[in-house]
PDB file with one MODEL, atoms N, CA, C and O in Angstrom:
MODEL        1
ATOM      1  N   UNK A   1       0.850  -1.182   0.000  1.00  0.00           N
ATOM      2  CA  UNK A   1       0.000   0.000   0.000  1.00  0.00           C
ATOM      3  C   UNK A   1       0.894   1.244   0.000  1.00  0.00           C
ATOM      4  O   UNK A   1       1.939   1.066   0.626  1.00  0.00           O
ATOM      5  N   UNK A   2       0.748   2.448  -0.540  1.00  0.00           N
ATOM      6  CA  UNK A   2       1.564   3.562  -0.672  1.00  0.00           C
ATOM      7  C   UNK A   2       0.830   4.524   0.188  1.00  0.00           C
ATOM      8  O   UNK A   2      -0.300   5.012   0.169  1.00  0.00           O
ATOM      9  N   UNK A   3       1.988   4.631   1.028  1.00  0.00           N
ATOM     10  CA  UNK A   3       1.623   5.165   2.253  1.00  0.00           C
ATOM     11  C   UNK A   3       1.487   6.911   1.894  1.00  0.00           C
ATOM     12  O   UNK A   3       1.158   7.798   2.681  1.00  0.00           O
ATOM     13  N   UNK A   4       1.770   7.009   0.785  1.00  0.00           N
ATOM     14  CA  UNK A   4       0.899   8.788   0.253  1.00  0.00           C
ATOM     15  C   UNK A   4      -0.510   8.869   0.290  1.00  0.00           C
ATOM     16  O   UNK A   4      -1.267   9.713   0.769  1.00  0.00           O
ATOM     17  N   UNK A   5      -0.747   7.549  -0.468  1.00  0.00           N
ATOM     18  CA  UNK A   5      -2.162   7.561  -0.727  1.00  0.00           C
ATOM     19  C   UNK A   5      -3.053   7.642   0.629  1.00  0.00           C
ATOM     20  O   UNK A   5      -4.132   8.204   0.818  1.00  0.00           O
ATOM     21  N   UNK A   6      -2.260   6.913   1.475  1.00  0.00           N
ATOM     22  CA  UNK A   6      -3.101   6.710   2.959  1.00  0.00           C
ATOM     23  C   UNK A   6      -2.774   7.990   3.081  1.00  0.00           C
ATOM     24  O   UNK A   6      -3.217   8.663   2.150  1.00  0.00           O
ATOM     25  N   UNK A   7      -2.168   8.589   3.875  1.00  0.00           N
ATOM     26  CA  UNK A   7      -1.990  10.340   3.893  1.00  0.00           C
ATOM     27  C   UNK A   7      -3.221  10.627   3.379  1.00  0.00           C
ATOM     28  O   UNK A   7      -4.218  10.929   4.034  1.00  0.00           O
ATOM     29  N   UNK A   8      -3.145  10.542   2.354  1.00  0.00           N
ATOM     30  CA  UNK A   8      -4.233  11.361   1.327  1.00  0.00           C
ATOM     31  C   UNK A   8      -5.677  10.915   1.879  1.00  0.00           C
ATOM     32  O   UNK A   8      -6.553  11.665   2.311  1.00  0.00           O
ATOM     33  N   UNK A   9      -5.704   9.984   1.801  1.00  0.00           N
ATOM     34  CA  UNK A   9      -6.776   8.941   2.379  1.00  0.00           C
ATOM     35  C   UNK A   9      -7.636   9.645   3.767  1.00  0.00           C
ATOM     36  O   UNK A   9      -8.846   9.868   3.758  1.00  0.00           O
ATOM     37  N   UNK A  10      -6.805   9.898   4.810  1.00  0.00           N
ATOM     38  CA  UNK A  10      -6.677  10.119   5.934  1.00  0.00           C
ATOM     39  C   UNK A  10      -6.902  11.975   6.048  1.00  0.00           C
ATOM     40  O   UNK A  10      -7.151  12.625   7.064  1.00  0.00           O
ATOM     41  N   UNK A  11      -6.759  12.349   4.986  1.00  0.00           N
ATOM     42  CA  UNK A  11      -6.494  13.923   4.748  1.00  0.00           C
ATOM     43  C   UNK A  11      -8.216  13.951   4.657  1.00  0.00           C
ATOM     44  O   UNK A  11      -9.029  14.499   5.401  1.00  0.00           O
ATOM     45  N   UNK A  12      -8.454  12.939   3.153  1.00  0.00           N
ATOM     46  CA  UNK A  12     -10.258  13.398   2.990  1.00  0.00           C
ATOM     47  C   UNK A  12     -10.818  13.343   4.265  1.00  0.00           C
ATOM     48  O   UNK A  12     -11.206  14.377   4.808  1.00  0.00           O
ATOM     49  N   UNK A  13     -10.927  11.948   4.954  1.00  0.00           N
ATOM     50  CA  UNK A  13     -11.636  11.655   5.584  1.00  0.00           C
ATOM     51  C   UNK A  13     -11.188  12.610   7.098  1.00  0.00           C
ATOM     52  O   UNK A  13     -11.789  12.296   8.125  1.00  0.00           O
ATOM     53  N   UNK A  14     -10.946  12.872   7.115  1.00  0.00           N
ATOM     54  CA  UNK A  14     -11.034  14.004   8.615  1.00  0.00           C
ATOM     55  C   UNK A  14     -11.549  15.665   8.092  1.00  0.00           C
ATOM     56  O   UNK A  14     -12.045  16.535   8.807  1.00  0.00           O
ATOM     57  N   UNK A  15     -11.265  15.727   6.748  1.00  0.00           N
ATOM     58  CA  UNK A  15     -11.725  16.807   6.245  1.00  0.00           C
ATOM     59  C   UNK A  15     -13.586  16.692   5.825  1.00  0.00           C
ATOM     60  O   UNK A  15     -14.214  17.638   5.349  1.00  0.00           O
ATOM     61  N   UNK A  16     -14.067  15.600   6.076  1.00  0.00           N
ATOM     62  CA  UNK A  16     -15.036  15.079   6.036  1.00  0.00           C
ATOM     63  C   UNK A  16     -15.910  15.022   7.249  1.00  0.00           C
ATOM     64  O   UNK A  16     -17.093  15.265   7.487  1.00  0.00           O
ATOM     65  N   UNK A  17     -14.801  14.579   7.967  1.00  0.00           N
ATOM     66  CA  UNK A  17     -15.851  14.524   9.502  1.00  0.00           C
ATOM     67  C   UNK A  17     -16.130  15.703   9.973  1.00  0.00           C
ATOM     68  O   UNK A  17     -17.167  16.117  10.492  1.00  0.00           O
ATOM     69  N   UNK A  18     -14.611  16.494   9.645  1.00  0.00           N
ATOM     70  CA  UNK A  18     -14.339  17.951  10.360  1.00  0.00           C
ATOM     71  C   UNK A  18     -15.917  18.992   9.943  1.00  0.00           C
ATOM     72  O   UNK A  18     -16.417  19.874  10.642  1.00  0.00           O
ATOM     73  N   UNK A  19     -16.311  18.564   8.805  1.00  0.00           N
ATOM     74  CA  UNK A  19     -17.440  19.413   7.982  1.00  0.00           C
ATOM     75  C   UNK A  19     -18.906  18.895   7.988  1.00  0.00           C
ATOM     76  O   UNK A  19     -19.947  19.370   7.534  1.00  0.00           O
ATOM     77  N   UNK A  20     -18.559  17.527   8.794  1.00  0.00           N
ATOM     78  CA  UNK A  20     -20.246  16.472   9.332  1.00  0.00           C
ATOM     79  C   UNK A  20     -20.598  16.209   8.735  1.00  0.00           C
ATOM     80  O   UNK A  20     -21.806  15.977   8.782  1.00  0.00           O
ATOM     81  N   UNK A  21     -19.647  15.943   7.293  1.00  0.00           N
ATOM     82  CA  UNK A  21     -20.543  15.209   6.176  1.00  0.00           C
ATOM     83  C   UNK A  21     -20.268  13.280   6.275  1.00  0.00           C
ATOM     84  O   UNK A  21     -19.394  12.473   6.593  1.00  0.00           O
ATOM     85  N   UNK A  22     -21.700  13.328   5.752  1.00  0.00           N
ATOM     86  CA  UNK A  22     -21.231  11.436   5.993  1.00  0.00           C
ATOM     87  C   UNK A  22     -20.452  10.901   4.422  1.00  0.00           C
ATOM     88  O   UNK A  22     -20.224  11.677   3.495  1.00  0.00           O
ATOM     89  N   UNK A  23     -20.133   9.422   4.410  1.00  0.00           N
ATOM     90  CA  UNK A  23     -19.300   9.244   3.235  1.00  0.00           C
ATOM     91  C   UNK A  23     -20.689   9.493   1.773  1.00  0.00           C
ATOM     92  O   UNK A  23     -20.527   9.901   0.623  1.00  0.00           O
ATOM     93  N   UNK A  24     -21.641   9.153   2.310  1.00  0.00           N
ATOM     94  CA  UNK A  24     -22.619   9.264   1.153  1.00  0.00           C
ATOM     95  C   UNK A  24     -23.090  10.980   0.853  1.00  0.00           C
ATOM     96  O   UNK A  24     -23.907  11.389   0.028  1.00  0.00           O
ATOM     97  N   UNK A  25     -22.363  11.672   1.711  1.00  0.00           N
ATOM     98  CA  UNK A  25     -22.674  13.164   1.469  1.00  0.00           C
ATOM     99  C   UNK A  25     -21.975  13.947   0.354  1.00  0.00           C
ATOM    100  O   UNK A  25     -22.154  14.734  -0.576  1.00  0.00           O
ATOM    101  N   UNK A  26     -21.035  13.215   1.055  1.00  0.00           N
ATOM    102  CA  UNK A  26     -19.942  13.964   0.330  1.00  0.00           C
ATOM    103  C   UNK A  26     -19.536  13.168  -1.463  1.00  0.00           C
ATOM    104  O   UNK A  26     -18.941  13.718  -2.390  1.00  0.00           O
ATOM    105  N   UNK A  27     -20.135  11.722  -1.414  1.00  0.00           N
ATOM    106  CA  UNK A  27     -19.653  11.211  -2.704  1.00  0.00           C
ATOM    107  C   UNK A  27     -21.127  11.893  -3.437  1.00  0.00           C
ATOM    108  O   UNK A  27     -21.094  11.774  -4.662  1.00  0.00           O
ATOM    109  N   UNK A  28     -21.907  12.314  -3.114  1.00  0.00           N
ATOM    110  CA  UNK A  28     -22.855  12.919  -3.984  1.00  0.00           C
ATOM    111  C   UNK A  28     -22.046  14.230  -4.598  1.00  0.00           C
ATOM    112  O   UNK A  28     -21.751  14.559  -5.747  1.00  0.00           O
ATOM    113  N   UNK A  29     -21.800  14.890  -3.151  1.00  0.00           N
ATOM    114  CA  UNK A  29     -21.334  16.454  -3.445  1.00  0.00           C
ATOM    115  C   UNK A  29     -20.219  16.267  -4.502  1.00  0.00           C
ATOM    116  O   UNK A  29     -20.219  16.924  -5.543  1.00  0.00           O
ATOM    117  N   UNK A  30     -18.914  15.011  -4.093  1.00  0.00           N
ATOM    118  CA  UNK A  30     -17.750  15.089  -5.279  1.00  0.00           C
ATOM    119  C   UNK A  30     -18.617  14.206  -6.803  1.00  0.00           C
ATOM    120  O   UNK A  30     -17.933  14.038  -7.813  1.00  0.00           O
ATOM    121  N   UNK A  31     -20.017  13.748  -6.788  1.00  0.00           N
ATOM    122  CA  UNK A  31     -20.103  13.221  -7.898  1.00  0.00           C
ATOM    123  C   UNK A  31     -19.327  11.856  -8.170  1.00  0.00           C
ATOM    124  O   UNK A  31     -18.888  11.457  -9.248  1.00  0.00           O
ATOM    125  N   UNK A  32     -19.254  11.081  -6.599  1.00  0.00           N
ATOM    126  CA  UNK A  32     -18.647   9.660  -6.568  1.00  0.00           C
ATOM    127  C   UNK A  32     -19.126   9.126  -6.213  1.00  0.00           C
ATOM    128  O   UNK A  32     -19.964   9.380  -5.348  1.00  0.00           O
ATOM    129  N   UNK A  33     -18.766   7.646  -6.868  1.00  0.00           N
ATOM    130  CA  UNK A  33     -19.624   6.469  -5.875  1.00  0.00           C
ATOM    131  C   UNK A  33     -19.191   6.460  -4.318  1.00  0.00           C
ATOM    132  O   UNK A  33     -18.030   6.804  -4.097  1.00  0.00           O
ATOM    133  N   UNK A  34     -20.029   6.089  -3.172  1.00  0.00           N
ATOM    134  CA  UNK A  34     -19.656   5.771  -1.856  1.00  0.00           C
ATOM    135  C   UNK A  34     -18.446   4.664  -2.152  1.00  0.00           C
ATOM    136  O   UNK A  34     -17.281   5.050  -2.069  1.00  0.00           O
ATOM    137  N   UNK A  35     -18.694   3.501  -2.443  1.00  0.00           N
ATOM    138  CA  UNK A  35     -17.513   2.552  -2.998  1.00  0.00           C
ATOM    139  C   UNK A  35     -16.525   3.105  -2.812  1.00  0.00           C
ATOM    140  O   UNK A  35     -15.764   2.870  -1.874  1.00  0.00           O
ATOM    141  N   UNK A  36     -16.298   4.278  -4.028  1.00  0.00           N
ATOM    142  CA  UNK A  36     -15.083   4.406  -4.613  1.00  0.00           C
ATOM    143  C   UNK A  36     -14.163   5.680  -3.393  1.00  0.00           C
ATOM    144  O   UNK A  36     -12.996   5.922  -3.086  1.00  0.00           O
ATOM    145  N   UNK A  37     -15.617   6.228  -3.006  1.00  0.00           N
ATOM    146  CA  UNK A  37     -14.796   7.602  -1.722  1.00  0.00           C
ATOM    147  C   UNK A  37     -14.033   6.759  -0.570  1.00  0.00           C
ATOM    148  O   UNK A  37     -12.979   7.143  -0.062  1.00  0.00           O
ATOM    149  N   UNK A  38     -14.747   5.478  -0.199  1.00  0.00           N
ATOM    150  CA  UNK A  38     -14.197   4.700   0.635  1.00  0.00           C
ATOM    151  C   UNK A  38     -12.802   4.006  -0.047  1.00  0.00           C
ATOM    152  O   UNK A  38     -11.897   4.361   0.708  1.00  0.00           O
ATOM    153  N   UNK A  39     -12.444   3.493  -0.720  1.00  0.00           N
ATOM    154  CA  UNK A  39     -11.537   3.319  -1.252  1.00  0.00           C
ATOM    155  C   UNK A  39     -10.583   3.988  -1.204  1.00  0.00           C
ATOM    156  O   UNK A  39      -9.481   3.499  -0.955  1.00  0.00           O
ATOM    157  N   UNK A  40     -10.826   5.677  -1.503  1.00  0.00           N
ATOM    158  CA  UNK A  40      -9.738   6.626  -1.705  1.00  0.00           C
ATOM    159  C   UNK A  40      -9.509   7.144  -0.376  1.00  0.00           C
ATOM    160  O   UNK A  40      -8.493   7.812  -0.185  1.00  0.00           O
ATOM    161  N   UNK A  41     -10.410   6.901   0.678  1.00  0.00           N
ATOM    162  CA  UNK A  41     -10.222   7.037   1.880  1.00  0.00           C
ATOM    163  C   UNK A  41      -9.445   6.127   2.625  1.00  0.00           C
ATOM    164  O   UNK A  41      -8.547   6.514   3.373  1.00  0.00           O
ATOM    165  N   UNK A  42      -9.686   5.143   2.492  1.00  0.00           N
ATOM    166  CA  UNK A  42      -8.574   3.930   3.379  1.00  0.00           C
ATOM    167  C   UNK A  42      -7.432   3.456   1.974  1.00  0.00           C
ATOM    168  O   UNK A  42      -7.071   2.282   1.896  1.00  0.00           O
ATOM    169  N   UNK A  43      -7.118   4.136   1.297  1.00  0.00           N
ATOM    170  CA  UNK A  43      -5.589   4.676   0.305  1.00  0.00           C
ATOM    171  C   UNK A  43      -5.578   3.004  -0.338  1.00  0.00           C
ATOM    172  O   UNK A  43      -4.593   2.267  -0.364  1.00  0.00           O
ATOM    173  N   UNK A  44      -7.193   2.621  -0.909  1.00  0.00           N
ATOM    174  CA  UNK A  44      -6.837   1.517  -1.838  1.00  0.00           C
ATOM    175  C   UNK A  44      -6.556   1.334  -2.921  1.00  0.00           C
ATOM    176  O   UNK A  44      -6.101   0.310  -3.429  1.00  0.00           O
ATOM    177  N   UNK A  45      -6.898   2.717  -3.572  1.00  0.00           N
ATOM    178  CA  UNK A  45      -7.046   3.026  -5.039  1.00  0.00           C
ATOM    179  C   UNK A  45      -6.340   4.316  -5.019  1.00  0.00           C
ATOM    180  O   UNK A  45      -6.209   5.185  -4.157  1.00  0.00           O
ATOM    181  N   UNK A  46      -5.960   4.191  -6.128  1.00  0.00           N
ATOM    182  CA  UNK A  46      -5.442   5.194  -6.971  1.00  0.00           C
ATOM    183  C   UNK A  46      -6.620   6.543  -7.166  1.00  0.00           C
ATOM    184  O   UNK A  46      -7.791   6.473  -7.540  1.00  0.00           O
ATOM    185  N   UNK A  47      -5.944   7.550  -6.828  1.00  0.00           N
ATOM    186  CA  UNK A  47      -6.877   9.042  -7.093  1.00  0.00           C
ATOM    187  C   UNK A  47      -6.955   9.691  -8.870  1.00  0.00           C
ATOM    188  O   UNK A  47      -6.095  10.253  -9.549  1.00  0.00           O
ATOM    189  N   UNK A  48      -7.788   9.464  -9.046  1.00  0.00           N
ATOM    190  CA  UNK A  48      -7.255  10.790 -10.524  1.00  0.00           C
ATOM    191  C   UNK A  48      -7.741  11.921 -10.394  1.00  0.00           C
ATOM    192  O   UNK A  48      -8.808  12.247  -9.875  1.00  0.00           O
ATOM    193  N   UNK A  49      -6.714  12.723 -11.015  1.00  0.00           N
ATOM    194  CA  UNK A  49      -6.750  14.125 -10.734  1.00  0.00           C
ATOM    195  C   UNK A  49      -8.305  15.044 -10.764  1.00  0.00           C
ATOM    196  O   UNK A  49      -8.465  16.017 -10.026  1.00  0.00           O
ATOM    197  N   UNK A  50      -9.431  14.539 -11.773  1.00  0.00           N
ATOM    198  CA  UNK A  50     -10.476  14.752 -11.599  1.00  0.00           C
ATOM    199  C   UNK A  50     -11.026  14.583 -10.488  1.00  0.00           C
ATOM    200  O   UNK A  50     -11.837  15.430 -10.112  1.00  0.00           O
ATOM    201  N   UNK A  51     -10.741  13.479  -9.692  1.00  0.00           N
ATOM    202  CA  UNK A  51     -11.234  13.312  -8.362  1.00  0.00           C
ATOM    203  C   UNK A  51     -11.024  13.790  -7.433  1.00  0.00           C
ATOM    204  O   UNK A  51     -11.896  14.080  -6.614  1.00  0.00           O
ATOM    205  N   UNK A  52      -9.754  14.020  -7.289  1.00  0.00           N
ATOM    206  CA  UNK A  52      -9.192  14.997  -6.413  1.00  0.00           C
ATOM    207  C   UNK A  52     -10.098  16.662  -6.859  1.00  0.00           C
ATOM    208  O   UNK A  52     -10.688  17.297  -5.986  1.00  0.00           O
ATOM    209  N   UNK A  53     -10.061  16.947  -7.753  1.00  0.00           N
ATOM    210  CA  UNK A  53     -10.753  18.633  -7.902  1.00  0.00           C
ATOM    211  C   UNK A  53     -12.173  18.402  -7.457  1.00  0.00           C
ATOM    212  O   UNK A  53     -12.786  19.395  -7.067  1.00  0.00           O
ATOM    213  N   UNK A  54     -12.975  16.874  -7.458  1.00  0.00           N
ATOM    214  CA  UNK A  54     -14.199  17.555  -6.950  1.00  0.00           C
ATOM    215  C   UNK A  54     -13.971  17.452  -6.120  1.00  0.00           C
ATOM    216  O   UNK A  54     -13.841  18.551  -5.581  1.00  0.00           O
ATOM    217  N   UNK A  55     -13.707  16.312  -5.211  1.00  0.00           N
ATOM    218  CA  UNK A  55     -13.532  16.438  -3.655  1.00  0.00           C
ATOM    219  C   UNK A  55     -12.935  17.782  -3.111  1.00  0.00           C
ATOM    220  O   UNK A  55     -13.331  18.415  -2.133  1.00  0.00           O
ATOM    221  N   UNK A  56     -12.148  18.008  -3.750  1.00  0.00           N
ATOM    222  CA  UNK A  56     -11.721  19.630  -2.991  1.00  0.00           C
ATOM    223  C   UNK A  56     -12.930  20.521  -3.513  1.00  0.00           C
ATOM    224  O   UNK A  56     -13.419  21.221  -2.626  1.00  0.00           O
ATOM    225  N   UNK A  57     -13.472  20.630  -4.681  1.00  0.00           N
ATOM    226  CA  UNK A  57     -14.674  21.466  -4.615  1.00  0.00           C
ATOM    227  C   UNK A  57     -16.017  21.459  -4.105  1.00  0.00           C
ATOM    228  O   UNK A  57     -16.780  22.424  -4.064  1.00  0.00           O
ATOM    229  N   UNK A  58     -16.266  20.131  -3.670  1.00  0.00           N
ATOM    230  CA  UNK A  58     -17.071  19.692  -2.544  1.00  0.00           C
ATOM    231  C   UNK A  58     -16.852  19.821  -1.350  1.00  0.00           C
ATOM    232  O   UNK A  58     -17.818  19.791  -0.588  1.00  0.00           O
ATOM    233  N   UNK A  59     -15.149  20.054  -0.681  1.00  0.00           N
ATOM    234  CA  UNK A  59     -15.067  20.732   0.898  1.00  0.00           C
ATOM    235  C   UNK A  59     -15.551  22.295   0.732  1.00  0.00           C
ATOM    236  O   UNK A  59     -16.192  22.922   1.575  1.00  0.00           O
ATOM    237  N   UNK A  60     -14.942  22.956  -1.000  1.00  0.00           N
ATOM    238  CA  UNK A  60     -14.958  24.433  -0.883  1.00  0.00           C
ATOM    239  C   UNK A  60     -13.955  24.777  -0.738  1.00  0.00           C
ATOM    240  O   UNK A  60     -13.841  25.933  -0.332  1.00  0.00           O
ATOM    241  N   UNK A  61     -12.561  23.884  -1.015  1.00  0.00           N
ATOM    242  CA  UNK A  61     -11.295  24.534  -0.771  1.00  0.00           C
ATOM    243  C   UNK A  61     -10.643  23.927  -2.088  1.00  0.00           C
ATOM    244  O   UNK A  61     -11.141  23.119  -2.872  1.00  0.00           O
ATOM    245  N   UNK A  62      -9.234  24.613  -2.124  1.00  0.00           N
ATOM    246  CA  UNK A  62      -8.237  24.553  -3.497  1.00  0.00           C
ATOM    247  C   UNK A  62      -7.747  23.130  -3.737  1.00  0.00           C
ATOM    248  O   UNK A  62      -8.034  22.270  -2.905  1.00  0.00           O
ATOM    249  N   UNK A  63      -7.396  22.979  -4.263  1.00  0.00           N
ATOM    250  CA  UNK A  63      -6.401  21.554  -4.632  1.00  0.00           C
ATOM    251  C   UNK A  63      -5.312  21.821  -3.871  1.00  0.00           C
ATOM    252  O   UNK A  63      -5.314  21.240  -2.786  1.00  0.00           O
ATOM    253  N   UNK A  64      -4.423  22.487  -4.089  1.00  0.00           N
ATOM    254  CA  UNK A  64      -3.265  22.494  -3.333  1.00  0.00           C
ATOM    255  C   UNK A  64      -3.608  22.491  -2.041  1.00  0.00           C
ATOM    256  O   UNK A  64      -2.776  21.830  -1.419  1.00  0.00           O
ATOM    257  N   UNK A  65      -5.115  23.266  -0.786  1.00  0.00           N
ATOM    258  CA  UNK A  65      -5.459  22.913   0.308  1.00  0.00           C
ATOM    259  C   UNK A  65      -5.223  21.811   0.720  1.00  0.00           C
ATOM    260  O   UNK A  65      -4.427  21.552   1.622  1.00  0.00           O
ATOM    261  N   UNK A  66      -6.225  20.642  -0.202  1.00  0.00           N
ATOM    262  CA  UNK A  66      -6.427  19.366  -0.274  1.00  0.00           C
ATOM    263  C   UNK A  66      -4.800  18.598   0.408  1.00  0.00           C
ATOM    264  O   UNK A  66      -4.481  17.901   1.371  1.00  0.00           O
ATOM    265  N   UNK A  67      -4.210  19.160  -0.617  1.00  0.00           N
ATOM    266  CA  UNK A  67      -3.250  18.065  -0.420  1.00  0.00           C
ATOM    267  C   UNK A  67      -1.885  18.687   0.313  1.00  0.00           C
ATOM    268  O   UNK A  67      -0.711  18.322   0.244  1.00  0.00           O
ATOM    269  N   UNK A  68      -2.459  19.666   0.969  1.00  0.00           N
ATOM    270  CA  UNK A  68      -1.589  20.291   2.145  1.00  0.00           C
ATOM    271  C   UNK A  68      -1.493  19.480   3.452  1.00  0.00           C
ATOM    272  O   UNK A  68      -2.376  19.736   4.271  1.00  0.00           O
ATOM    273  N   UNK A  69      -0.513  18.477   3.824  1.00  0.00           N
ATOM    274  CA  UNK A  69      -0.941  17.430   4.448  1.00  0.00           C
ATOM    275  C   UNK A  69      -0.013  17.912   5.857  1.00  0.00           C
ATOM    276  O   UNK A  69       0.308  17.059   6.685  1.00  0.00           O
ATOM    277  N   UNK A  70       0.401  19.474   6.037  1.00  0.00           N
ATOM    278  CA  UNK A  70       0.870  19.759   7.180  1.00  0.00           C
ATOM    279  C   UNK A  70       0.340  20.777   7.777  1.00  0.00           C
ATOM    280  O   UNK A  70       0.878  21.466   8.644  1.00  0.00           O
ATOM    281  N   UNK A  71      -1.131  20.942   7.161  1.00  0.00           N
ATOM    282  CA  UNK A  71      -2.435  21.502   8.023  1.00  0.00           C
ATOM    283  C   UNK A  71      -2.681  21.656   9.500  1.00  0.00           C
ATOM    284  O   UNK A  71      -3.753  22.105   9.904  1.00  0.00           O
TER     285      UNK A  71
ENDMDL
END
């Protein structure tokens, strides 16, 4: 497992709780399956860059926010 991805993983999902959205809230808001948000949440899958921009446009913050992982 690539322990970026978990980072990353670990980045959504507290940026998720932090905002009280549940996983099915937020895969509506990024336009994802629940499946697949869980996935990118516990760093099983691979992100593509599309995914990454909605999820950050579904918190309301930048890409580079997103993946500011010393927040």
């Amino acid at each position: 497992m690539d322990i970026e991805l978990v980072k990353l993983g670990q980045k959504i999902k507290f940026e998720r709780i932090t905002r009280g959205l549940s996983q099915e809230q937020l895969a509506e808001l990024a336009n994802l399956s629940v499946h697949g948000l869980s996935n990118i949440e516990t760093g099983k899958t691979d992100v593509r860059y599309t995914n990454l921009l909605q999820i950050a446009g579904a918190f309301g913050m930048r890409l580079c926010e997103l993946l500011d992982f010393n927040l």
